[in-house]
Each structure stands twice: as C-alpha cells, then as structure tokens.
C-alpha angles and dihedrals in degrees: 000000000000080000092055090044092046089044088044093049093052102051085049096051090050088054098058087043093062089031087063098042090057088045085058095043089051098043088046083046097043086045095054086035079055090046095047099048084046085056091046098052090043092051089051094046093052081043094049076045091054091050090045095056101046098054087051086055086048086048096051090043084056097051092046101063095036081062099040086048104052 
C-alpha cells in the first residue's frame, strides 16, 4: 500500500511538472503571439499615417496651383 501512494505521488508529481512546463510554453508563445500582433497594428497605423500625409500634401499641392493659375 506505502509502494502504490509513493508510486501515485510521484505520477502525479511528474504530471504537474510537465503541466507546468506547457503552461509556461503557452503563456511565453501567447505573449510573443500578443507582441507580434502589437507590432502588426503599430506598423498599420504609421502606414494608415503615411497615407494620411501624403494625400494632405496632394491636397496643398492642389491648392496651390488652382491659386497660381487663377
């Protein structure tokens, strides 16, 4: 009976080992997953800015020779 508890105790032990080793895998992969998708939004929003920028200097050019031309 002290054989099956010890045997027990330590199965279980080993599976809490490895359950906390692929808790620790998943949370390090779900935080890069969440830094990466960070990356991914900031570099679309300085891209949408780009865009942004460009059609107001479009804009200004525009203005401009509608106003050097009348």
């Amino acid at each position: 009976m002290t054989t099956q508890t010890l045997t027990r105790s330590s199965s279980e032990t080993a599976q809490n080992s490895a359950s906390k080793s692929d808790l620790n895998t998943l949370t390090a992969q779900g935080s890069a997953s969440y830094q990466a998708i960070q990356q991914l939004k900031y570099l679309h929003l300085q891209l949408e800015i780009d865009v942004l920028l460009q059609e107001l200097q479009t804009i200004k050019q525009n203005k401009q020779a509608s106003i050097t031309h009348s």
